[in-house]
N, C-alpha and C positions, 0 to 999 in steps of 0.2 A: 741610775745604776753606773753607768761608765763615769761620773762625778770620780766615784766613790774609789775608781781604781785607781785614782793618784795616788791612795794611803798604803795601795800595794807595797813601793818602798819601806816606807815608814814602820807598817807590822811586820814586814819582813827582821828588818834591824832589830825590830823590840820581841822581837820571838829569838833572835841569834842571839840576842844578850841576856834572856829569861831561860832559855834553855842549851844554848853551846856554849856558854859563858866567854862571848865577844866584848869585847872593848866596846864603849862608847868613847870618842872624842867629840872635839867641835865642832867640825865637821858633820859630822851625825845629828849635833842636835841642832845646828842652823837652818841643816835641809828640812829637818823635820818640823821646826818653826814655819819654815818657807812654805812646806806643804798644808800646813794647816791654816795657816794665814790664808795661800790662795783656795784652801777648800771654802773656808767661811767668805770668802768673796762673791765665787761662785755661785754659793748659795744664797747669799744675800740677792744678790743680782735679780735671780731667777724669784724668790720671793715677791721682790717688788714688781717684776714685769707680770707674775700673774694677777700682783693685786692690782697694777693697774687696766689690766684686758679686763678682769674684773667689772673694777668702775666702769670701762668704758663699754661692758656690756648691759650693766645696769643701766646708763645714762642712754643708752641704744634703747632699751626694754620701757625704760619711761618715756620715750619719745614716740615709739609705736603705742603705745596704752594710751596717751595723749589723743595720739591722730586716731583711736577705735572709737574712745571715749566721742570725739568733735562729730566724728562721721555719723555714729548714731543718735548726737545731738541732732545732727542737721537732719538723717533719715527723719526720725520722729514729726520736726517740725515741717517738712514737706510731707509727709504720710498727713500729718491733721489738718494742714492747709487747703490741699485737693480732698480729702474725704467730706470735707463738711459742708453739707444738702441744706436745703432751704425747704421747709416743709411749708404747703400751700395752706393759705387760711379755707375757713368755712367756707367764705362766701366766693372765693376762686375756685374750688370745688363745685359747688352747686353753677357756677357760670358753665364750670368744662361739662356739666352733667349736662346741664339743660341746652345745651349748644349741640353736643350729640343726642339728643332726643329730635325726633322728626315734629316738623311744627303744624301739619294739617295734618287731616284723612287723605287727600291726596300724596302727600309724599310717602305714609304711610305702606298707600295700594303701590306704587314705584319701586317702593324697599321690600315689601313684604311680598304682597300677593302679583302681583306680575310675574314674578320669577316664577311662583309656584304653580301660577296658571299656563304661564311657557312649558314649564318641566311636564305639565299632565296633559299637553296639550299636544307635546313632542311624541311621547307615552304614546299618546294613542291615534298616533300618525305612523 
């Protein structure tokens, strides 16, 4: 907006000569070359500075998309690295089974009924 108020001169003069019927000289039309020249300046300027804040926020925005993109590469490949379990075969199984099974009668009465014979035996003390 305040660009725009340099051309305040300018339509000033061309409204005095369109309707009080003022003279133009050379003078009039130099300045008014001059103001137009430096309007288009201006604006060119400011054109180019946004289009390069522009680029240089794109060129910003593909460099974090980069760095999301890597990060959830690597999340991924550490997430399946530590997830993956080793499932036991058959016969590792039947070892763990058969390893907690009690191997006589006697260990049997140890685990089983000793306990149960304390617990009735307490009962009825």
């Amino acid at each position: 907006m305040t660009t725009y108020l340099v051309l305040q001169p300018l339509v000033g003069t061309l409204l005095a000569y369109l309707f009080l019927g003022e003279s133009l000289g050379w003078l009039q039309l130099v300045g008014g070359t001059g103001i137009l020249i430096g309007l288009a300046l201006v604006i060119y300027g400011r054109s180019r500075e946004i289009a390069l804040d522009a680029a240089d926020a794109h060129s910003k925005l593909d460099k974090l998309e980069h760095m999301l993109v890597n990060q959830h590469h690597d999340d991924v490949i550490e997430l399946t690295t530590t997830t993956t379990t080793t499932v036991p075969s058959v016969t590792e199984l039947d070892t763990i089974h058969d390893a907690s099974l009690p191997t006589s009668r006697s260990s049997v009465e140890k685990q089983v009924v000793e306990p149960l014979l304390g617990a009735s035996a307490e009962a009825e003390a």
